[in-house]
C-alpha positions in Angstrom: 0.0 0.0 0.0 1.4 3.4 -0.4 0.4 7.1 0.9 -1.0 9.7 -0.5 -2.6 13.4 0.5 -5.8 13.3 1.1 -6.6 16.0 -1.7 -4.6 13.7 -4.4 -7.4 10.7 -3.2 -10.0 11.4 -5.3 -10.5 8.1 -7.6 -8.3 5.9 -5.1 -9.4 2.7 -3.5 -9.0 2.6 0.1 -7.2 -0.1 1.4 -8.5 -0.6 5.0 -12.2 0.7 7.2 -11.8 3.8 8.3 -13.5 4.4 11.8 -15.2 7.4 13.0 -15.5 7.8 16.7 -18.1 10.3 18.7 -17.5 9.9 22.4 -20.5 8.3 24.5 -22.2 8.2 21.3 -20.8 6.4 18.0 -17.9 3.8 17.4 -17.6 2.5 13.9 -17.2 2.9 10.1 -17.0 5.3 8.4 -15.8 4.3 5.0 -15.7 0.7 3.8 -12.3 -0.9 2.3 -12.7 -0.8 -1.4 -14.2 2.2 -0.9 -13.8 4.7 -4.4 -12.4 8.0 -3.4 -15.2 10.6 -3.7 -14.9 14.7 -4.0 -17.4 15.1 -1.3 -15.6 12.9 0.9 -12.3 14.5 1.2 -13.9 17.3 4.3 -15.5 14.2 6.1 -12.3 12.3 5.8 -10.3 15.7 7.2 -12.7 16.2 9.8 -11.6 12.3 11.1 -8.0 13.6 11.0 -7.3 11.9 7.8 -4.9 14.7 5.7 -3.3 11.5 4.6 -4.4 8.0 2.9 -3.9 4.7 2.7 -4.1 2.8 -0.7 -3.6 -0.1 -2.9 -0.1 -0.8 -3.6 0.7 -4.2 -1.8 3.6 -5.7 -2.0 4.4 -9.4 -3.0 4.7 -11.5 0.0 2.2 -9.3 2.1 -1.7 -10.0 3.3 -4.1 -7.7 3.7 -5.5 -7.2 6.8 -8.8 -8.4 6.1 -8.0 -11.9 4.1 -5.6 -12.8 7.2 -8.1 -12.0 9.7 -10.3 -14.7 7.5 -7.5 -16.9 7.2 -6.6 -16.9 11.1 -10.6 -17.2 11.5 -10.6 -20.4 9.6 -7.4 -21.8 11.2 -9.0 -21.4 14.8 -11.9 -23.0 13.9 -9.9 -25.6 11.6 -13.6 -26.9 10.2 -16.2 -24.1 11.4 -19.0 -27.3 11.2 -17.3 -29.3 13.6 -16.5 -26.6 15.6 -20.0 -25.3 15.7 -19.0 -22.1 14.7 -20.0 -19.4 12.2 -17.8 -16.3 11.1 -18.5 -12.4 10.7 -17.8 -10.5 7.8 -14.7 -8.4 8.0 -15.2 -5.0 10.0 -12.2 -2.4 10.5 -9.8 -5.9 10.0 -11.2 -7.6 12.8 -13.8 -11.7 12.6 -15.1 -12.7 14.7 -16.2 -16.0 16.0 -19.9 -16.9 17.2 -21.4 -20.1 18.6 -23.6 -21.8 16.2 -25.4 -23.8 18.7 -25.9 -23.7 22.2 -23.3 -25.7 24.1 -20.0 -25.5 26.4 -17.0 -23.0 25.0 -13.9 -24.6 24.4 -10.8 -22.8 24.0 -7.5 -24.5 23.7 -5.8 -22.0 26.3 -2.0 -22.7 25.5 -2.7 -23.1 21.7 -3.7 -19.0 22.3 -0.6 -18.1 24.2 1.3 -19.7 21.6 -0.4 -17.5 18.3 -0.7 -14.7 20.2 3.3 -14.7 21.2 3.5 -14.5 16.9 3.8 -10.6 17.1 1.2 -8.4 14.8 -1.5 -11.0 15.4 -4.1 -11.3 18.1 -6.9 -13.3 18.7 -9.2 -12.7 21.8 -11.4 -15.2 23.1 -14.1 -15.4 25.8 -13.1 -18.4 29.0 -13.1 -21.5 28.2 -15.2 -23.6 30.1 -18.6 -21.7 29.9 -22.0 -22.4 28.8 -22.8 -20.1 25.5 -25.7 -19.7 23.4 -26.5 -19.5 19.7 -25.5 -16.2 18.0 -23.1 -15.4 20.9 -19.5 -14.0 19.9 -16.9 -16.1 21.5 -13.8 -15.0 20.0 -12.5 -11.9 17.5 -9.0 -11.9 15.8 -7.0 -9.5 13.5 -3.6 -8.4 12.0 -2.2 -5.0 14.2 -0.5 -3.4 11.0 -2.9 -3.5 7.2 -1.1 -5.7 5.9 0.5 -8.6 7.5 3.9 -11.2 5.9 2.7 -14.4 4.9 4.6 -16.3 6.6 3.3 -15.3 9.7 0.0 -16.9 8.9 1.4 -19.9 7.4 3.2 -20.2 11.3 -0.4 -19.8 12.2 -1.9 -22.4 9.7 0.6 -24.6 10.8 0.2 -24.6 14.5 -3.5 -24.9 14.6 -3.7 -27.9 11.9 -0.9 -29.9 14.2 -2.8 -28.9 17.4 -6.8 -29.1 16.6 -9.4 -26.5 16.7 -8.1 -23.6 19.1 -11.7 -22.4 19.4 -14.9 -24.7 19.5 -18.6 -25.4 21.0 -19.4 -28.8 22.8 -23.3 -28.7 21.9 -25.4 -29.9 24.6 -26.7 -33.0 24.4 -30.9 -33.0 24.8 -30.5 -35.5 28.3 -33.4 -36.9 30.1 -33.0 -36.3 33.6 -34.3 -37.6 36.8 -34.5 -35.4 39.9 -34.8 -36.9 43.8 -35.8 -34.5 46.4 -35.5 -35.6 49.5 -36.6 -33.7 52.6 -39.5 -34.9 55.2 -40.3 -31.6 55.5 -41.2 -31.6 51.3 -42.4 -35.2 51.1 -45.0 -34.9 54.3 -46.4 -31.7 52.2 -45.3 -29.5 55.4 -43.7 -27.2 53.1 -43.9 -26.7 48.9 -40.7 -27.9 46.9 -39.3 -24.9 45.1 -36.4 -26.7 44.2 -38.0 -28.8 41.4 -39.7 -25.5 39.2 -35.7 -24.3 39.4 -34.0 -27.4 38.1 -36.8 -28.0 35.3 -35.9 -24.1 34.1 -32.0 -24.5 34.6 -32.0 -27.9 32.8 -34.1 -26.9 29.4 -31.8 -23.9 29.2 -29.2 -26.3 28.8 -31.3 -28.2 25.8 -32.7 -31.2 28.8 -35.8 -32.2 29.7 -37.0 -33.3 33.5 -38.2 -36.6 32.9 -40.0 -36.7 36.3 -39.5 -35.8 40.2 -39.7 -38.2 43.1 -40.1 -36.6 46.7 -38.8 -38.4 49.4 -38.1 -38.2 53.2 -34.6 -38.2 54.8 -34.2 -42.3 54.8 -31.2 -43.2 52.7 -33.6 -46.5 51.3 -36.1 -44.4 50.1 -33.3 -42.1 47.8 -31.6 -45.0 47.0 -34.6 -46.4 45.4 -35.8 -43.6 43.7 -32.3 -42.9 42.1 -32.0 -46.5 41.4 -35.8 -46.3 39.3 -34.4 -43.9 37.2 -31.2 -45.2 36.3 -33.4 -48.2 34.7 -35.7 -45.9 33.1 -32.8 -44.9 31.4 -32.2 -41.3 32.9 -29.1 -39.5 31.4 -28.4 -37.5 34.3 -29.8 -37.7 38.0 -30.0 -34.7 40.3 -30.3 -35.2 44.0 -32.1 -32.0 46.0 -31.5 -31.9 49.7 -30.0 -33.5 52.1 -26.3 -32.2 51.7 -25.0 -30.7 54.5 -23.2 -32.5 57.2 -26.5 -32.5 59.7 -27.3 -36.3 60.7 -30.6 -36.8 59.5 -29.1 -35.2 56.1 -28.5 -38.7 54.0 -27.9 -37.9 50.1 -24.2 -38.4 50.3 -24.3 -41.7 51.7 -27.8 -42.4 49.2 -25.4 -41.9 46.5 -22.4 -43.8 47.7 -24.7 -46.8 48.3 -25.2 -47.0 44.8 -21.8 -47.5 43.7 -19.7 -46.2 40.8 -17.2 -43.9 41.3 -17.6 -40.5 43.6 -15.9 -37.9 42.2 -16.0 -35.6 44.6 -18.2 -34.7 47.5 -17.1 -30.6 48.3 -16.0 -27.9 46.0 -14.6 -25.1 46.3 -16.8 -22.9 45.2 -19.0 -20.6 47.1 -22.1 -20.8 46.6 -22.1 -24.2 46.7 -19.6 -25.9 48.7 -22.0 -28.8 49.7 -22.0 -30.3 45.9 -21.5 -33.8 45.1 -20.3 -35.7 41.7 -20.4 -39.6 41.4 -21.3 -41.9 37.9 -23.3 -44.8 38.5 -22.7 -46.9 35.8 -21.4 -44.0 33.7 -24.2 -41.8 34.5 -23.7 -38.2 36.5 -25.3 -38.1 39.7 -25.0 -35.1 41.1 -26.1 -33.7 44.9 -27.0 -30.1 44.8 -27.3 -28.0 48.1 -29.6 -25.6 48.9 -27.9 -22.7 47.2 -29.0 -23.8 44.0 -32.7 -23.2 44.7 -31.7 -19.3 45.6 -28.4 -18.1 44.0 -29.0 -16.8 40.3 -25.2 -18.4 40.1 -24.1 -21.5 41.6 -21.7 -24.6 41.5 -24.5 -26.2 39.1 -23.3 -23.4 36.5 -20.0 -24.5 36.5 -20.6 -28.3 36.6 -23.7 -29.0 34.8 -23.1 -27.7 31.8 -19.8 -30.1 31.5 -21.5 -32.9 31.7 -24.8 -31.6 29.8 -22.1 -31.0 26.8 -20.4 -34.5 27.2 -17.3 -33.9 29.1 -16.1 -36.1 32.1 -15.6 -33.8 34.8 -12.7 -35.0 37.3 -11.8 -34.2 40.9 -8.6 -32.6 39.3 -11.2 -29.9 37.2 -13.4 -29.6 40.7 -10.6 -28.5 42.6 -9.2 -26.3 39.5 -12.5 -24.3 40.5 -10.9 -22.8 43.8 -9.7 -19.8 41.5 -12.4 -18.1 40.2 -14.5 -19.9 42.8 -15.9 -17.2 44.6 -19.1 -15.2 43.6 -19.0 -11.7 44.3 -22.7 -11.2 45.1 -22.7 -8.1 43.0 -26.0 -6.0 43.5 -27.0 -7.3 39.9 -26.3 -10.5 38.8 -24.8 -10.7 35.5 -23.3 -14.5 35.1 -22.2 -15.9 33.0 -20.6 -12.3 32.4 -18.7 -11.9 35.4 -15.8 -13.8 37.1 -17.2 -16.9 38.9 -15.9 -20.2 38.1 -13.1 -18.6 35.5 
């Protein structure tokens, strides 16, 4: 590209977006690459501080900035089916990347470090790990400079074809799922369940479907069995209510250890929701949500479920992981998933 006065423009091709900007008010573009070079522009483009211009003149063995933003796009997403992913036009340089389903975020963290350490480009990504829903942006990349050296995208090209998709969405999976409150208080009709209405709403957000509810009192036999009659029904997922704190009469832990399969965990540290237990019975989640899942807007099961809702097989290793980031701020208004819990 070369340089030239703004008042020698006229009939010149621009070469990049030019971006207006009003404070509080307006961020974006003003004139479009491969814009023609109008007479009536030239006092719009001096009143954006433009007395010089930008245009074509690249020179062999360059990109410009808006073909390597699409190739670094495509490289990221490696096959943008797979990856459940869809791709923006070109705006001031910059594509970005949106979910094309709802499911769980995945961003290969270290693959990022490594194109990002590739100076002049930059790819920004949302945290991995977090439930996202059609149409949402999860990552944006660019060149810093208009034009870019090829070989820095071929680095690029290369990197992400030997490692896999850097960015990607882990649809949910449409689960049936059987809930178990326990609670003699609930199952002698002393006091309504809220806890069901809750899990029915959190769990079709995440593409599922409550396949039915079972009340039943504190005996570990009774929760046993109803766990147990929904395993053979074929339940995907089972969610325990109630039941787990360390009181005596509080028996869902040992309900679910009684079963078998392998506990994962019962504790994380995470706050809300310290109380949360993880086991498979015969490869099937079964987890034991405390009481802060019936209030808090954002809780242990938004970190979790999800995981599992999208496939994955959550460890003890990625429970503990959740120390940092753990803690929920209690901000006046609630704005998870935008906000710093569980990342």
């Amino acid at each position: 590209m070369k340089v030239i006065d703004v008042a020698d423009a006229v009939g010149s091709v621009l070469c990049h977006d030019i971006t207006r900007i009003i404070p509080g008010e307006f961020k974006g573009r003003a004139f479009r690459r491969g814009h023609v070079v109008r007479p009536e522009d030239i006092p719009t483009l001096l009143n954006l501080g433009k007395e010089h211009l930008y245009v074509y003149d690249l020179a062999e063995g360059y990109v410009h900035e808006d073909d390597a933003a699409h190739r670094m796009a495509l490289a990221l997403a490696q096959d943008t089916d797979a990856s459940n992913l869809t791709l923006t036009a070109p705006c001031e340089g910059r594509i970005n990347l949106v979910a094309a389903c709802d499911g769980l975020l995945q961003v290969d963290v270290d693959g990022l470090f490594d194109i990002n350490s590739e100076e002049q480009l930059v790819v920004a990504t949302a945290h991995t790990g977090q439930a996202v829903q059609t149409g949402r942006m999860v990552a944006g990349c660019r060149v810093v400079p208009l034009a870019v050296r090829r070989e820095k995208l071929e680095r690029m090209e290369a990197l992400c074809a030997a490692r896999g998709a850097t960015v990607s969405v882990l649809p949910f999976r449409p689960l049936k799922v059987g809930v178990v409150t326990t609670g003699s208080e609930v199952y002698h009709g002393r006091i309504k369940d809220k806890f069901g209405p809750i899990l029915k709403r959190k769990f079709s957000a995440l593409n599922c479907t409550v396949m039915g509810q079972t009340i039943v009192s504190d005996d570990k036999a009774m929760a046993v069995s109803a766990i147990r009659a929904f395993l053979d029904q074929g339940a995907e997922m089972v969610a325990v209510t109630g039941g787990m704190s360390v009181d005596p009469d509080d028996q869902t832990p040992a309900a679910i250890r009684a079963l078998g399969g392998e506990i994962v965990t019962y504790g994380a540290p995470t706050f809300p929701g310290a109380m949360f237990m993880l086991a498979y019975v015969e490869g099937v989640p079964v987890v034991g949500l405390p009481g802060c899942v019936m209030y808090a807007q954002a809780s242990v099961f938004d970190l979790v479920t999800p995981r599992l809702v999208a496939g994955l097989h959550v460890t003890r290793k990625d429970i503990v992981a959740m120390g940092h980031g753990g803690l929920c701020m209690n901000c006046p208004e609630c704005r998870h998933p935008v906000c710093p819990f569980g990342k």
